[in-house]
C-alpha beads as a LAMMPS data file, in Angstrom:
LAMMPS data file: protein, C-alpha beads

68 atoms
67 bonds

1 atom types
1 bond types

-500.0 500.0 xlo xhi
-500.0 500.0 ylo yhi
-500.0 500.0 zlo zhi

Masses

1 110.0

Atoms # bond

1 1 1 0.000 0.000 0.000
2 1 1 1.242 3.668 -0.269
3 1 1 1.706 6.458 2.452
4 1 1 -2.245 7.107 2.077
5 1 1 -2.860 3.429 3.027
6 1 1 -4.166 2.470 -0.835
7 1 1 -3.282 -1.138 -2.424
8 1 1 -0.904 -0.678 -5.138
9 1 1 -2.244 -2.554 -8.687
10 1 1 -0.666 -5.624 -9.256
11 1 1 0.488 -4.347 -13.317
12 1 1 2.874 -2.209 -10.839
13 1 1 4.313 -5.305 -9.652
14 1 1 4.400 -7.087 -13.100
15 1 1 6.291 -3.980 -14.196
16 1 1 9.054 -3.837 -11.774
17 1 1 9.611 -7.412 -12.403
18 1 1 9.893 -7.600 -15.993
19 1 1 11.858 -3.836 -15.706
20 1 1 14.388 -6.545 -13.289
21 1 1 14.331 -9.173 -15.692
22 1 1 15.191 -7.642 -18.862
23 1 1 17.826 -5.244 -17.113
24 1 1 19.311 -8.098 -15.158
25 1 1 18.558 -10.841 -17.197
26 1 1 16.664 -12.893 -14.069
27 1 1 14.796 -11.502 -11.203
28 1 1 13.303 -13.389 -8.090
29 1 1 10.102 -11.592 -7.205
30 1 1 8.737 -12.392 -3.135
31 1 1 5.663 -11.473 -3.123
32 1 1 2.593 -14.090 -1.816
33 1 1 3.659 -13.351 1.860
34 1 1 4.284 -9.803 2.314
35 1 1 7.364 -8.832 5.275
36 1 1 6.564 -6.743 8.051
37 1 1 8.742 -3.397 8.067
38 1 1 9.265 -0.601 10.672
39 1 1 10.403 3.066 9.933
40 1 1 10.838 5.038 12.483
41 1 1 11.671 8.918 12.081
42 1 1 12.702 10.476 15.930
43 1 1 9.695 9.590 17.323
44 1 1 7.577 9.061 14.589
45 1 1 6.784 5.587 13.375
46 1 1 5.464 3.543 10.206
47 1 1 4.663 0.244 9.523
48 1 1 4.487 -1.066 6.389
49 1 1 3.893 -4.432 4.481
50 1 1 6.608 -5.560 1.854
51 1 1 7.995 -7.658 -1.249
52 1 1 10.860 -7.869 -2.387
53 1 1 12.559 -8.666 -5.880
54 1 1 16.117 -9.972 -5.939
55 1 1 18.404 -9.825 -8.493
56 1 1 21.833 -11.310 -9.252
57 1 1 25.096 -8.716 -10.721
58 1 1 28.448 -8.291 -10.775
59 1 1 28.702 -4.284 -10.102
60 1 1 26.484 -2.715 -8.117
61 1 1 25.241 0.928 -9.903
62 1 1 24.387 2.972 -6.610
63 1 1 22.761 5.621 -8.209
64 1 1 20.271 4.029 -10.535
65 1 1 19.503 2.146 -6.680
66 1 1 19.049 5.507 -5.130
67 1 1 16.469 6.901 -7.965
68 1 1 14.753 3.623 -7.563

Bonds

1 1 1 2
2 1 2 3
3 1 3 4
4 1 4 5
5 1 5 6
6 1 6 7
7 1 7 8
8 1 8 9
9 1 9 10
10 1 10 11
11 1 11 12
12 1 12 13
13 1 13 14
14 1 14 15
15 1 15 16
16 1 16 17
17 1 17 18
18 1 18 19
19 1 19 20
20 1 20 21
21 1 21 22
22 1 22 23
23 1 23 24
24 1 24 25
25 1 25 26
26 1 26 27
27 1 27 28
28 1 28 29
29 1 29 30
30 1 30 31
31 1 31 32
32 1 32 33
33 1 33 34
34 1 34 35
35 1 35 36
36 1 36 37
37 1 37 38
38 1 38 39
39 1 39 40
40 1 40 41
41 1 41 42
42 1 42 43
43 1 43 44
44 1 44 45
45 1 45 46
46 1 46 47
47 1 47 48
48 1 48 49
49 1 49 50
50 1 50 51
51 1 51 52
52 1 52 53
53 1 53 54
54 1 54 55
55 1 55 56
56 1 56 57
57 1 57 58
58 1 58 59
59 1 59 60
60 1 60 61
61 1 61 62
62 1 62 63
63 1 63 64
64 1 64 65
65 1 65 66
66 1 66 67
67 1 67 68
């Protein structure tokens, strides 16, 4: 879900994933049993729900990570 609590479409997820595959020639998506996360800001917190997509490479470009 985002910030305002709405479910993000699942053609967002199918993006990312085939954006991962093509770019990285394999990707390993997680995403039937969403993780628990916890952000906390001072004393400010947020919990979310999340997937995650693995992918496999040799070099690491920080930056395109960071935009991401």
């Amino acid at each position: 879900m985002d910030n305002d609590g709405q479910p993000f479409a699942q053609e967002d997820f199918e993006r990312v994933k085939e954006e991962l595959a093509s770019r990285f020639e394999g990707v390993t998506a997680y995403l039937q049993a969403p993780a628990d996360g916890l952000w906390r800001k001072g004393a400010e917190s947020n919990a979310d729900k999340i997937v995650i997509f693995e992918v496999m490479t040799e070099e690491i470009d920080l930056r395109e990570w960071r935009d991401r």
